[in-house]
Structure formats: C-alpha cells, structure tokens
LOMI-316239 format. One line per field, with one value per residue (C-alpha): residue in one letter; z, y, x. Coordinates in nm, 3 decimals. Layout:
residues N
residu <- A:...
z <- Z:...
y <- Y:...
x <- X:...
***
This chain:
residues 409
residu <- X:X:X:X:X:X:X:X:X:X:X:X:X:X:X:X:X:X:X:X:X:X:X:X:X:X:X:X:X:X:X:X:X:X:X:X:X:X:X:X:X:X:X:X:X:X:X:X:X:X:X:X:X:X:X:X:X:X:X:X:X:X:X:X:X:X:X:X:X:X:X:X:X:X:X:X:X:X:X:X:X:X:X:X:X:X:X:X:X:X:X:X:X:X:X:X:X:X:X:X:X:X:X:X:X:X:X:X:X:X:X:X:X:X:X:X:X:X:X:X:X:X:X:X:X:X:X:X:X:X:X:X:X:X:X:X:X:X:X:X:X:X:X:X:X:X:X:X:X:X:X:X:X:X:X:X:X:X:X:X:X:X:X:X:X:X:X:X:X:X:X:X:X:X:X:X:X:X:X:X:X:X:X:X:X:X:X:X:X:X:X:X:X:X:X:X:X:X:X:X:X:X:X:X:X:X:X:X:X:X:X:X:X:X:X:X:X:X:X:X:X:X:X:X:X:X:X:X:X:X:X:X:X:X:X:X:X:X:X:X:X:X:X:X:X:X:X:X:X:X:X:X:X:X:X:X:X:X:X:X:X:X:X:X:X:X:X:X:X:X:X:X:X:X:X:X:X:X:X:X:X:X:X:X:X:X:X:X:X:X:X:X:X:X:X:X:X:X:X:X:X:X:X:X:X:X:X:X:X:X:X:X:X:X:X:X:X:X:X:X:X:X:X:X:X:X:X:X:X:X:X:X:X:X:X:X:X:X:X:X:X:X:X:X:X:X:X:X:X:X:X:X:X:X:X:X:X:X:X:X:X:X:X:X:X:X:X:X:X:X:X:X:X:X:X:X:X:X:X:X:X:X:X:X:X:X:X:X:X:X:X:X:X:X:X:X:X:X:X:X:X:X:X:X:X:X:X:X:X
z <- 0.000:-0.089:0.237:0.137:0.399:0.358:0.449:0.691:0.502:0.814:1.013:1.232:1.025:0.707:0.557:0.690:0.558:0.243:0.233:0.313:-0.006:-0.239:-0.199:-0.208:-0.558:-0.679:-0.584:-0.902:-1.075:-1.169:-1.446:-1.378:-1.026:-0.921:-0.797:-0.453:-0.351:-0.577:-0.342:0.019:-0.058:-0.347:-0.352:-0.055:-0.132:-0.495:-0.258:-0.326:-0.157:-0.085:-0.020:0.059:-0.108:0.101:-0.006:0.165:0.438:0.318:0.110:-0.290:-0.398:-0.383:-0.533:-0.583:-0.611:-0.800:-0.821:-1.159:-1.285:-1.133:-0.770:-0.938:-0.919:-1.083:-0.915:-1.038:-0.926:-0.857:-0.787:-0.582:-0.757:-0.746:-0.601:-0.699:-0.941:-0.835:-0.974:-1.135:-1.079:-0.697:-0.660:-0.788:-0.582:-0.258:-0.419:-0.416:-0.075:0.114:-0.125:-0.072:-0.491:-0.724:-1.038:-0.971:-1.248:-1.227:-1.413:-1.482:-1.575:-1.684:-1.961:-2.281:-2.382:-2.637:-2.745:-2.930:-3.021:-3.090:-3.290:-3.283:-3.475:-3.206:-3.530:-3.558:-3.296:-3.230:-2.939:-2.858:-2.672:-2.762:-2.909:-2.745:-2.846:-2.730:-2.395:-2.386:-2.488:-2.142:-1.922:-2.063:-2.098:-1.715:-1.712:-1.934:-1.814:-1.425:-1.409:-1.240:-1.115:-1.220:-0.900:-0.979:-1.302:-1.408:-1.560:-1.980:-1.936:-1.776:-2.080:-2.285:-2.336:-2.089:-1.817:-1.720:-1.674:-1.611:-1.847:-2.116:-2.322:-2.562:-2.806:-3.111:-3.303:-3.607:-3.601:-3.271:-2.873:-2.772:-2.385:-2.188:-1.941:-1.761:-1.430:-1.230:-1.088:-0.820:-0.553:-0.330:-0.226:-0.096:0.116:-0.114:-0.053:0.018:-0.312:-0.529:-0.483:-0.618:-0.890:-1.041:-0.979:-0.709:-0.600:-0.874:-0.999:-1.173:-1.009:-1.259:-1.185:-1.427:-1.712:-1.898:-2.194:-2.335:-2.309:-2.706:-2.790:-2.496:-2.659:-2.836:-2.503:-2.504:-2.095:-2.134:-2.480:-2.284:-1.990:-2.228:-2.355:-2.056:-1.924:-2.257:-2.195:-1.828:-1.911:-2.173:-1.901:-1.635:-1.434:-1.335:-1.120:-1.147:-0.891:-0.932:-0.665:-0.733:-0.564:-0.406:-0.453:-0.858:-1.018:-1.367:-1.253:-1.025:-1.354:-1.566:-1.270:-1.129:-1.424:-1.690:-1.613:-1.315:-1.088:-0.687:-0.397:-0.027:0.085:0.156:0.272:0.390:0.286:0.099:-0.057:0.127:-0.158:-0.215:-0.529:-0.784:-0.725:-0.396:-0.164:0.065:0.247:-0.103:0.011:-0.192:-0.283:-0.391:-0.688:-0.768:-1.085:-1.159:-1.537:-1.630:-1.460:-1.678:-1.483:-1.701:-1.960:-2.141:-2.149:-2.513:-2.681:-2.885:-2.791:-2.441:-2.167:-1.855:-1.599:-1.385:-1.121:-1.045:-0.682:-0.785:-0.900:-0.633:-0.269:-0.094:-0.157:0.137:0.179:0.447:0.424:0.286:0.143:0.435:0.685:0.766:0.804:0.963:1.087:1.193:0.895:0.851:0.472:0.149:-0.032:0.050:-0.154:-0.062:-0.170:-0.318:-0.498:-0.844:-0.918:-0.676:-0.885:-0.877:-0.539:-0.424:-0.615:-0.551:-0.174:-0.028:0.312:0.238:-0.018:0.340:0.512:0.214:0.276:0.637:0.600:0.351:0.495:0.783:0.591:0.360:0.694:0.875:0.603:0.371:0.404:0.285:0.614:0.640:0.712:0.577:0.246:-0.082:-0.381:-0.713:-0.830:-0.924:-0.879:-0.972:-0.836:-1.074:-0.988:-0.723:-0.729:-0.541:-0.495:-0.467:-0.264:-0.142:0.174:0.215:0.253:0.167:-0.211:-0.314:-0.398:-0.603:-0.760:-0.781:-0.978:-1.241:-1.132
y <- 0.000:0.336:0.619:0.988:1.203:1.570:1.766:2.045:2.369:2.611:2.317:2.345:2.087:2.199:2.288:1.994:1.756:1.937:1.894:1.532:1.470:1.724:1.525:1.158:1.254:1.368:1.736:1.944:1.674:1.557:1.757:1.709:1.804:2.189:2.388:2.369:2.794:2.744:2.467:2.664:2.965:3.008:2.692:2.664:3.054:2.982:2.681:2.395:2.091:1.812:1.477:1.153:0.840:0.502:0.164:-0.178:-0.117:0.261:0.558:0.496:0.821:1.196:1.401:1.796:1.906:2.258:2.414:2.475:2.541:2.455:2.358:2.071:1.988:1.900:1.635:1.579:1.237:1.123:0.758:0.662:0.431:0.090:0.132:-0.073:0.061:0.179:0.121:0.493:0.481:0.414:0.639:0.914:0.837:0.823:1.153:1.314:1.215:1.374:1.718:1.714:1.757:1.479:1.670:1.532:1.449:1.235:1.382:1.174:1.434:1.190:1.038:1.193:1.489:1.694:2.062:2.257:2.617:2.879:3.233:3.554:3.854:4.173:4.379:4.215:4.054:3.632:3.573:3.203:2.864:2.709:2.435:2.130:2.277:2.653:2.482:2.350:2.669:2.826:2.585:2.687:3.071:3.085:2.959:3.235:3.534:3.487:3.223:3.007:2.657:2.311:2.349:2.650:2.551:2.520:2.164:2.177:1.922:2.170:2.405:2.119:2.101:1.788:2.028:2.290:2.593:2.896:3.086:2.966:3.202:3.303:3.577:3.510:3.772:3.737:3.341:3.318:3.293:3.581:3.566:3.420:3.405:3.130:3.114:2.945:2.883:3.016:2.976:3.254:3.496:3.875:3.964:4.197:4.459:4.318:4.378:4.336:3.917:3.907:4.170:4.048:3.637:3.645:3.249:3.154:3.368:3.340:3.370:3.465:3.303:3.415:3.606:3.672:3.855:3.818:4.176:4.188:4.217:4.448:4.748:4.603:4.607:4.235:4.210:4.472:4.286:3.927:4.054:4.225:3.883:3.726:3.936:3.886:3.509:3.510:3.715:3.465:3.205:3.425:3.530:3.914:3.889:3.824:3.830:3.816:3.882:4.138:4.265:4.626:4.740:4.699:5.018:4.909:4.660:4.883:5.150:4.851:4.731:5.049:5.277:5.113:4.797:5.002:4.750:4.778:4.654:4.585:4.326:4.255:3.980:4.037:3.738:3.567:3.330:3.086:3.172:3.386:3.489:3.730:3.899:3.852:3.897:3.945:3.901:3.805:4.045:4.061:4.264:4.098:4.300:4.274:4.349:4.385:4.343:4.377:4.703:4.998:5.118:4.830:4.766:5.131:5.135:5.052:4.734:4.988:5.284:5.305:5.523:5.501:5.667:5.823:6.142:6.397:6.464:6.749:6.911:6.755:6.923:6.728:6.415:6.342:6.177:5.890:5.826:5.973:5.666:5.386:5.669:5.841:5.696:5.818:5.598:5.849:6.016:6.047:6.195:6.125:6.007:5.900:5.820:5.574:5.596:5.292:5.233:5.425:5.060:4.801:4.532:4.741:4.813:4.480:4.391:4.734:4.746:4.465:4.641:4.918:4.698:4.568:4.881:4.959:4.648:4.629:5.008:4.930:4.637:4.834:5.099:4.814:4.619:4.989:5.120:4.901:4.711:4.735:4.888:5.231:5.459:5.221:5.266:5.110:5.156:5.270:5.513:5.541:5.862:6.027:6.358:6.333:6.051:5.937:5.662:5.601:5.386:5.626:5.508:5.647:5.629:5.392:5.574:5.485:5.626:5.446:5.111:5.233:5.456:5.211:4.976:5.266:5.308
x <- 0.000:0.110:0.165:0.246:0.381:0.337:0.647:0.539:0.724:0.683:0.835:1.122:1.284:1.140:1.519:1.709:1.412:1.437:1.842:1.805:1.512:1.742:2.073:1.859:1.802:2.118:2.073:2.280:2.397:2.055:1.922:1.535:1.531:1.413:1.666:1.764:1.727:1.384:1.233:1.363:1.237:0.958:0.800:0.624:0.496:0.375:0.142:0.400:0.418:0.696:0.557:0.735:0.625:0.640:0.591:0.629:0.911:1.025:1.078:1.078:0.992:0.964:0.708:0.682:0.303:0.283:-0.056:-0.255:-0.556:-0.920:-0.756:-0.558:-0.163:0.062:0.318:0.672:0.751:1.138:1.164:1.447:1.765:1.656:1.320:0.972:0.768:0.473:0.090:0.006:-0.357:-0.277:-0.019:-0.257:-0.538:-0.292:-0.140:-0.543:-0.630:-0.328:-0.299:-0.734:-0.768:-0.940:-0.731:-0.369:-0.126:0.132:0.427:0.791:1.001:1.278:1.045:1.046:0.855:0.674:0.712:0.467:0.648:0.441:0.556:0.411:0.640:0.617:0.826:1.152:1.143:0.945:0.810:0.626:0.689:1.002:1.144:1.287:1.646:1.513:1.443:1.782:1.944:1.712:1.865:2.233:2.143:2.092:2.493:2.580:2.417:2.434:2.728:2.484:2.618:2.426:2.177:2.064:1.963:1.575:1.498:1.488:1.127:0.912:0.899:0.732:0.361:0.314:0.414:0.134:0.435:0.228:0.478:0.720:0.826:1.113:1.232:1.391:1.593:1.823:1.694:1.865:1.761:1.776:1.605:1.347:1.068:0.908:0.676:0.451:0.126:0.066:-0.202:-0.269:0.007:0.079:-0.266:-0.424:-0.729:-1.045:-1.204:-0.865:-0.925:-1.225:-1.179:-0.850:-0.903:-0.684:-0.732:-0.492:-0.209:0.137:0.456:0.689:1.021:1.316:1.354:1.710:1.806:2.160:2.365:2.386:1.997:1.939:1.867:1.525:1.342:1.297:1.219:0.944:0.806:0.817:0.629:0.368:0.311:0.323:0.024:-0.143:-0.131:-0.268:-0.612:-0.647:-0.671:-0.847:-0.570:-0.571:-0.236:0.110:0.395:0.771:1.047:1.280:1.615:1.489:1.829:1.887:1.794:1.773:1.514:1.300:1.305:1.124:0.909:0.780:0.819:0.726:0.553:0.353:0.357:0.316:0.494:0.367:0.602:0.924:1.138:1.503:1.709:1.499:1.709:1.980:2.216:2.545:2.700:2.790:2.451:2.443:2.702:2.546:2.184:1.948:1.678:1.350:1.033:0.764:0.598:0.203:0.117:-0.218:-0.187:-0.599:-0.621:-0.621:-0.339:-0.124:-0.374:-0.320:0.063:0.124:0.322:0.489:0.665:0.598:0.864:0.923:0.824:1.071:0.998:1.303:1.291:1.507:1.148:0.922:1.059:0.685:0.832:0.979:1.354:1.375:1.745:2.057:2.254:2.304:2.479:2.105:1.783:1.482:1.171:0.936:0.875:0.449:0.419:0.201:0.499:0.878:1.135:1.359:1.721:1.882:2.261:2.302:2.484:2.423:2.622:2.928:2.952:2.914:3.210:3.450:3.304:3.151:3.095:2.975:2.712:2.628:2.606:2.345:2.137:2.147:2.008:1.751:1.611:1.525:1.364:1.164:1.063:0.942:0.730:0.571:0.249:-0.089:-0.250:-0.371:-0.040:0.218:0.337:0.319:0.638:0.440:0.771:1.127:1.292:1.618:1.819:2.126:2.319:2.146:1.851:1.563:1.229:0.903:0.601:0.283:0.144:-0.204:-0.532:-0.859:-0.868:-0.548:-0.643:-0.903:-0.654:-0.395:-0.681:-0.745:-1.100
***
C-alpha cells in the first residue's frame, strides 16, 4: 500500500528535511530536479508541496506538487535508484487524498517529452513557446548570463507542453535565442485589498520566476516585450495577477518594474534566498511586486513605444527623503509620499566594496521592513525617482482612495 507524507514547510525541520530529499536525488547533478534555492524559498509561497512516497518497508519516492488550474496539481515524481515501481492509478489516488484535490497528475520528468512552439512577430522581434532545443538553450542561458552553477539551473522538461508551466516564453531575433521568461502557478500569495481578490481572480495567480536577456539584444526592449506577452497570456486564461520577486536594490530593474511595467509593492522579505554569489554577496533580500496586469493602470501602457516613468525629486521638494545613502535613516517620517534611496549601481559596489554593499542592505532592509504594508499609514512603492546621480524607490502612503486609484478606477 502506498503512504504519502506531507512535508510540513513552516516546520522546524522543514530545511534539513528538504536537504536530506534534495541530496537523495542527486541534488545538481541531476538535471530534472528543481533547484535547490527554488524549493527553500519560493515553492512553498507559490502553494508547493513536498511529499514523501512510502511503499512496503520505506521511502521509494519523492514528489513535488505545484498548483494549476481549477484547484488541481501538478506532481513531479522522482523515484528513488533501485526502487519498486509503483501502480500509477494508486499512486494518484494516494497523491489526491493527502494534497485534498481529485485533479492530480502524475508527471515523470525523466520520460520523454513533447514541445509545441508557438511564434508571434512583435516587429523584428518572435516571441512564442520554444522548441525542445530553445528549452535547452534556457537551461544553458541561465549559465551564461548569471554564471549560475548546475543546482541553480531550471529543468529543460518543464517548458514542454506535458508540463502545465504557467509561463514559457522566448524571443527570437536574427533566427537566434535571444532571452526568456518562464513562471509558475501560483495559488494565493501577498494579502491583497479586500475587493482586489475578487476583482483580479486572485485564487490563482502566476509567479513569474526568471527572465534573462543576453547583453547583445538588450537594446530592443525584449524584458518589457516578454512581460507584455506574458500578461497577454494570463487574461487569456483568467488570471488578473502576477507576482515576481525582485532585488529592491537593482535600479535598472525597479526602472522597468515600477516605471514602466507600473507594478506595486507591499512586501518585503530580507534574505529571501539561502544563496550567495555574484549577485548577492550578501543578504538576497526581496520585494515581492504585484502586478495587476488587467487594470487599466497596465492595460493602457502601449506594446509599442511606451517610456518610462521616472519622477526627479530634484522638481518635487513634498516628496519626502527617508534616508541619505546607508549613513542616515529616519523611521518616523508620517508623509504622502517617500522616496527611498537605493545604490546608483548596486552590482558594482558589491564587487569594488563589499561592506559598504552591506552597510546599504542592512540600512535598507530596515527601511523596507518599517514602512511598507498594505494597512492604512504604511506605504506602498508605485515610483522610481532620480536627483542626478542618485537613485531612489518612490512610494505612497495607504489611505482609503489608493487602492481604487492604484486599480485605475
């Protein structure tokens, strides 16, 4: 008889269980496992679940249950070397009783799969599913923009069509991969406004994971054109929200977020990830962006053409300043708007001064953890702001007009 036992992921031994399970299966060196930083920290908040599978006198198998659509899951099933193998129609039933959903597929990622690309020509530049070689080339893209090691690594499988991905997308230009985006489902998430759940779908949403775009084809806006299809893709299937994490300290980021994307930001969570490198020297803090792409606040920015959106403080003395680099900060400040000062080049300094980058973080964690939220008199980051060299994150305070603002209503 088939017993699954449902890893607790707020347990006290939720990472060690999790280390144990990871290296069972051959942690980096086995290509169709999830990343390790992926499963600690965003799986369980995307609704994920680890279960263990026992049969006879122990543990054969591991399974990773990723929401979907209509309350069902998806569960990507890793036998252990040399164990039984199991009856499928069993092991799903066992699978629906302990995740309490009659819609479970079993999913093998280490059989083989179809792809079914898809194109659609945004000017010169082809956007659609990918290939079984453009899901390769993902997999090795995410080595050769960030470095990344073999466990960081997303598996090539879950871009085919036999894998409900929320997102898979690439872009193509001059017949050649030129970046990516791919995402989950994702059930639940950031506590939103009362009404904002019901307006924009909010029981099932999409957490979008990574998106790259090699240095070479940056100029043709390819980040802003794969999000715009992205968001295209998720009111097709009923979705009115997407999430992604973001580092609050990468300018270049917060200017395509926040000024051009429009999206908001009510939560934050210092060191986020377990992880350290290039990127990240230190602490791998995150804000968690909501972007609530069927509003008319995203709706009427256009494909083509569009700017962003960037405020000069140098113009706008009512915005008030709550810090001045990491050496001042000020908690008591009570204002319609702040701005929130954050590294002209937070890449650079971690790598010329890796103290002060923590001086900087330590700083702005602070600052994140003090003022944002979604109650009335915390704050909310809609803005990004500039005063000649110097960067900054612009939010508004909450008050009882601004969701409905926010919404476009």
């Amino acid at each position: 008889m088939i017993k699954i036992v449902v890893l607790d992921s707020h347990g006290f031994h939720w990472r060690a269980d999790l280390d144990t399970l990871y290296h069972l299966l051959g942690g980096g060196q086995n290509p169709t496992l999830l990343p390790y930083h992926f499963l600690h920290a965003a799986f369980p908040h995307i609704g994920g679940i680890v279960v263990r599978v026992e049969f006879g006198e122990g543990l054969v198998g591991i399974g990773f249950a990723l929401p979907c659509a209509d309350d069902a899951y998806v569960v990507r099933y890793h036998s252990l070397p040399d164990a039984p193998p199991l009856d499928g129609n069993e092991l799903q039933v066992a699978l629906g009783q302990q995740l309490h959903s009659p819609r479970i597929l079993c999913y093998d990622p280490a059989e083989t799969h179809t792809y079914q690309p898809t194109h659609q020509n945004v000017g010169t530049v082809d956007i659609g599913r990918p290939t079984a070689a453009e899901a390769a080339t993902i997999r090795a893209l995410q080595q050769q923009i960030w470095g990344s090691p073999p466990e960081f690594l997303y598996p090539v499988d879950m871009h085919s069509s036999d894998f409900p991905l929320g997102t898979s997308l690439v872009a193509r230009a001059d017949e050649a991969m030129a970046g990516f985006l791919f995402g989950f489902y994702k059930r639940g998430g950031p506590t939103l406004p009362s009404d904002w759940a019901m307006r924009w779908r909010g029981e099932l949403r999409i957490e979008s994971q990574v998106m790259g775009v090699l240095p070479t084809y940056r100029g043709l806006r390819l980040g802003y054109l794969l999000k715009k299809l992205q968001a295209s893709q998720a009111l097709t299937q009923g979705i009115g929200i997407i999430h992604w994490t973001v580092d609050p300290l990468q300018y270049p980021n917060a200017a395509l977020n926040f000024g051009l994307l429009r999206t908001l930001c009510f939560t934050f969570t210092p060191d986020y990830y377990p992880f350290r490198n290039e990127l990240n020297r230190g602490p791998a803090s995150r804000l968690s962006l909501t972007w609530l792409i069927g509003s008319s606040r995203v709706r009427d920015i256009p494909l083509h053409d569009a700017r962003s959106t960037v405020i000069n403080l140098a113009h706008q003395p009512e915005i008030v300043r709550v810090n001045q680099g990491w050496q001042a900060t000020q908690f008591d400040v009570d204002a319609p708007l702040i701005a929130l000062e954050i590294p002209a080049d937070w890449t650079k300094l971690q790598q010329a001064a890796p103290a002060e980058a923590l001086q900087w973080r330590t700083a702005t964690d602070q600052l994140f953890g003090h003022y944002l939220g979604s109650s009335p008199g915390q704050y909310v980051i809609t803005d990004v702001g500039v005063d000649g060299e110097q960067r900054f994150l612009i939010a508004q305070r909450v008050h009882a007009g601004l969701w409905d603002q926010l919404q476009g209503i």
